[in-house]
N, C-alpha and C positions, 0 to 999 in steps of 0.2 A: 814398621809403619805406625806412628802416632794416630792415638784414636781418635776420631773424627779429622783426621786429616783429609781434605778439598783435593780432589782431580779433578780441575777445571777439563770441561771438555772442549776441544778442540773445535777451530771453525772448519765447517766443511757444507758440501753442498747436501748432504745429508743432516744436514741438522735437521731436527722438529723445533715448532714454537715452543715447545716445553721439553729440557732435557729430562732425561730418568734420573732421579734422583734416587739412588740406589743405598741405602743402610747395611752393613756387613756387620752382625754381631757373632763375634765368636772370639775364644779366650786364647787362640795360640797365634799368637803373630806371626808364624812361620806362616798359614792359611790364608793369614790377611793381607799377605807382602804376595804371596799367591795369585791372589783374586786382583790385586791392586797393577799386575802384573798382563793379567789376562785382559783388561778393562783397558789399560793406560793410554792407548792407542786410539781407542775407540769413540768416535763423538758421538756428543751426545748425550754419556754417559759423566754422573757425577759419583763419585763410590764415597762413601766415611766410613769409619771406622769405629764401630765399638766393643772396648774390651767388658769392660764390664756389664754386666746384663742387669745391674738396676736401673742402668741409664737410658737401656735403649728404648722406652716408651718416650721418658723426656727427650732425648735426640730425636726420636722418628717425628713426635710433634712439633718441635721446635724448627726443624728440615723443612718438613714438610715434603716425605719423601714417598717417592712412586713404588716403591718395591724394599721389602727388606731379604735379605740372606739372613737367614737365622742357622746357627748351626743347633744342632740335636743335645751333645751330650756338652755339657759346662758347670760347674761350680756353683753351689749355693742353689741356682733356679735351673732345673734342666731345662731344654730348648721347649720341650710340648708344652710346659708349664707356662714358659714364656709367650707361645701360641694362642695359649688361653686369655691371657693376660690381653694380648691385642685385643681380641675381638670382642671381649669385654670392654674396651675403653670407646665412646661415642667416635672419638679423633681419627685412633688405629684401625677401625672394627673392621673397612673394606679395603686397609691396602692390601697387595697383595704380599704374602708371604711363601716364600722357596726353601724348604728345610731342607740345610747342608746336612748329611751323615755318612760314616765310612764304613758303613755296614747297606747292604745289599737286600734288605730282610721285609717280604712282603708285610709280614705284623707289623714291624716299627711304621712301612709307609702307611699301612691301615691304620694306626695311631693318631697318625700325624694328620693325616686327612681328618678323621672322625673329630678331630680338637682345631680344623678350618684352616688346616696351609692349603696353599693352593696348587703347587709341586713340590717334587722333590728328587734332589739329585744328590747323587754319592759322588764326594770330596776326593781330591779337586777333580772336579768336572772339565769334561773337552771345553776350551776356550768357545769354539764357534756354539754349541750347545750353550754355552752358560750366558753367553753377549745375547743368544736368538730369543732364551726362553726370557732375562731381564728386559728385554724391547719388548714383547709380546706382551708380556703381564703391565708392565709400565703405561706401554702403552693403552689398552683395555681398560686400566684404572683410570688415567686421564680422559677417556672419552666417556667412559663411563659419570666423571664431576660433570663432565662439559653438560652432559646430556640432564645429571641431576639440578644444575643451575641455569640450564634452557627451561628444564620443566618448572621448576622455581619460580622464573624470570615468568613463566608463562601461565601460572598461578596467580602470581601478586598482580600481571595487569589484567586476568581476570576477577580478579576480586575487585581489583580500581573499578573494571567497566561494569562489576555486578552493581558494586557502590552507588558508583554515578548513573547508571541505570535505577536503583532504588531511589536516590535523591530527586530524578528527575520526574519520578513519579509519582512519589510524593509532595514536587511541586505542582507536575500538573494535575494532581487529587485538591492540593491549594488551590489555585487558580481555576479549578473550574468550580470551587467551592465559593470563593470568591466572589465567581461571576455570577451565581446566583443571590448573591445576596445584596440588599439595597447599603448604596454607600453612606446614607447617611444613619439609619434605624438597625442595622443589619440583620432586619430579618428579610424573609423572602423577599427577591423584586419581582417587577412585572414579567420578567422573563421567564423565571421559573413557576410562577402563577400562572400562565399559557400555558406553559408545559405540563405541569401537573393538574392542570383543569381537566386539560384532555387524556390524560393517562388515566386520571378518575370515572372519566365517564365511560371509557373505553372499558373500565375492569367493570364498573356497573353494568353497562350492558351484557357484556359475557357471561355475570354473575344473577344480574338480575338482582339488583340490592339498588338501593335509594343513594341519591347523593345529595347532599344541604349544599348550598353557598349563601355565607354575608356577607354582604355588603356595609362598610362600616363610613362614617362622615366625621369628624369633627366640626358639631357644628360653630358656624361661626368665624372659623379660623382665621379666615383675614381679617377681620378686624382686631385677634386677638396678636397677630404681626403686626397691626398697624399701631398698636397701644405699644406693644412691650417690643417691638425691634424683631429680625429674623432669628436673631442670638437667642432670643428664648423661645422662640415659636421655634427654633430648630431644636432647642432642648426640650419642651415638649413634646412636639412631634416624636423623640424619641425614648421619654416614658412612657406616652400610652403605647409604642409599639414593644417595649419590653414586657406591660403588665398585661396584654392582649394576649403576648407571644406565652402568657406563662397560664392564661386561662386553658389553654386545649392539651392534652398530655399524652393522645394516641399516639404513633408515629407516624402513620396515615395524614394525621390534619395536619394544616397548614395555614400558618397565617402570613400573608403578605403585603408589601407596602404597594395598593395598586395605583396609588400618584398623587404626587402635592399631600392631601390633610385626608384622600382616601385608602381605605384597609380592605381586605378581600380575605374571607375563611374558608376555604373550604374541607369540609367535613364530610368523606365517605359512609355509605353503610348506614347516613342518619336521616332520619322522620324528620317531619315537621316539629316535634314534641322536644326531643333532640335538639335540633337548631335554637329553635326558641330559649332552652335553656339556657345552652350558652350564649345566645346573645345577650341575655338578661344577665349571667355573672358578669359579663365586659362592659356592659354598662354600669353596675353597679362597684365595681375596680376602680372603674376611673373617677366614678362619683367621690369613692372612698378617699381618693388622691386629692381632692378638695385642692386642685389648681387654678385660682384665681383667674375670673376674665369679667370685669366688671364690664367690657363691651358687650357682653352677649344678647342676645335679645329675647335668651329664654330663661338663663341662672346667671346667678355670680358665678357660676366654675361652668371649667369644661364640662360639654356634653356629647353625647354622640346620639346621631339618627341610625337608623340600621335596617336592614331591606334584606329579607330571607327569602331564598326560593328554594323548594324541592323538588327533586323529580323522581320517577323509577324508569330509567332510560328504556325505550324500545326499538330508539332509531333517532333521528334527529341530529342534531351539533351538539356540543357544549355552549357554542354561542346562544343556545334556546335559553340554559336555564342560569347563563350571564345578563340576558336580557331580561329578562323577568324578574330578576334579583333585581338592577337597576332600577327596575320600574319603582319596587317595592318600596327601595331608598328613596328613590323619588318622593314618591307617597310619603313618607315620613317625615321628608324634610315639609312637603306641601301643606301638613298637616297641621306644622306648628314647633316640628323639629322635637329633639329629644325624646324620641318615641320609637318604640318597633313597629313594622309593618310585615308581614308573610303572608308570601304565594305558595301553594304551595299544592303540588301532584301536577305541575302545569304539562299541557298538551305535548307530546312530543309526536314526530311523525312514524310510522309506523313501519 
């Protein structure tokens, strides 16, 4: 028998989707015309042949085979040695391995097990023995791939669905981040302005701590659109929401764009003394910016009115110390425009 010589296996109604691809290494041909003998018949079954034992990791890799017959004693590499050799290589490491010997000798099979064959049978073995225990191991190996390439398979589309799982909630971390933000200034809008008005007033009360709101105006604004075009009142509009947004540094406040040329602050935890202050840096910000509006009816540049309320919540709305702020604004613009105005400890119900 030529080494690696092919025994096609035969059609039968016993085929499996995958034959045994069976590997014979051992150095006396008379063994291997033996084994080639016992097999010949049998479908299913593919048997090669190798003489030489440096070959047979490159043959078993290159097969791609279900089971090797290894015999024990051979030339240059003994068989255990050879043993060791598979299970060290990533490729060989789980096929199975049947160590042929013509010795009977519990030590040697304890050898052989201790260095990862997986039977072993004394040469030449019963024909129906040697075809039952090749199917058995063959087969076991192959369900065994099946089973590690379902799990595989069933790895990678959980990682796809962790992925896309992760992506999608990082998009909607996007989008709901998004959707608080005004499209054109992008700092706060109106929507998360209501929101966090009343999440403010709500930890106020619990807390029993004060809460500031301003109210902020550009004055003027339309006439400053009507001189210089939307194009720059819309680039306006969103300097002073940058340089506003860059006055407060808590993470608490909040500055938002509460509509058209108005701004809304709100400031937890802060007094009147508080508010006041930073109203006066955001006025004097924007002053700094020296943004030409020779329409206005108070400066050459942008100005802003601005309308403080505070409270120490006991009860009430948020709507209380939104209206009072307004009023404030009011007041300021009433008064002549570019001015502060503060209410401030206003009434709440009890």
């Amino acid at each position: 028998m030529k080494e690696s010589a092919l025994m096609q296996p035969q059609a039968s109604e016993t085929d499996t989707d995958q034959p045994c691809v069976v590997l014979l290494v051992d150095d006396q041909e008379m063994v291997a015309e033996g084994i080639r003998r016992m097999v010949e018949d049998e479908p299913g079954i593919e048997l090669h042949y190798c003489q030489d034992p440096r070959n047979a990791i490159q043959m078993a890799t290159e097969l791609k085979v279900t089971t090797i017959l290894q015999d024990l004693v051979m030339p240059e590499i003994d068989g255990i040695m050879l043993v060791r050799f598979y299970r060290a290589n990533p490729v060989t490491q789980d096929i199975p391995v049947i160590v042929l010997s013509s010795k009977e000798d519990p030590s040697i099979k304890s050898d052989a097990f201790s260095c990862g064959a997986n039977d072993y049978l004394v040469k030449l073995p019963d024909k129906i023995e040697l075809v039952a225990r090749v199917r058995a191991h063959s087969r076991s190996y192959l369900l065994q791939k099946e089973r590690d390439a379902a799990y595989h398979a069933l790895r990678e589309i959980q990682r796809q669905l962790e992925e896309s799982n992760t992506q999608l909630e990082e998009s909607n971390r996007e989008l709901q981040r998004l959707s608080s933000l005004d499209g054109l200034t992008g700092i706060a809008n109106r929507r998360q302005f209501d929101k966090m008005l009343d999440k403010e007033w709500q930890r106020a009360l619990r807390n029993c701590t004060g809460l500031a709101l301003v109210m902020i105006d550009i004055d003027y604004f339309k006439l400053y659109n009507d001189t210089h075009g939307h194009q720059l009142g819309d680039d306006c509009l969103k300097v002073v929401a940058r340089e506003l947004d860059h006055v407060v540094h808590r993470p608490s406040d909040l500055v938002a764009r509460y509509g058209g040329e108005e701004f809304a602050v709100i400031l937890p935890d802060t007094d009147e003394e508080g508010a006041l202050q930073v109203a006066e840096k955001m006025q004097q910000v924007i002053h700094d910016l020296n943004i030409e509006h020779e329409a206005s009816k108070v400066s050459d540049r942008i100005t802003l009115s601005i309308g403080i309320a505070t409270a120490s919540p006991r009860g009430g709305l948020p709507d209380d110390l939104l209206k009072q702020a307004d009023a404030a604004l009011y007041e300021a613009k009433s008064q002549g425009r570019n001015r502060i105005v503060v209410k401030s400890d206003i009434p709440v119900a009890g």
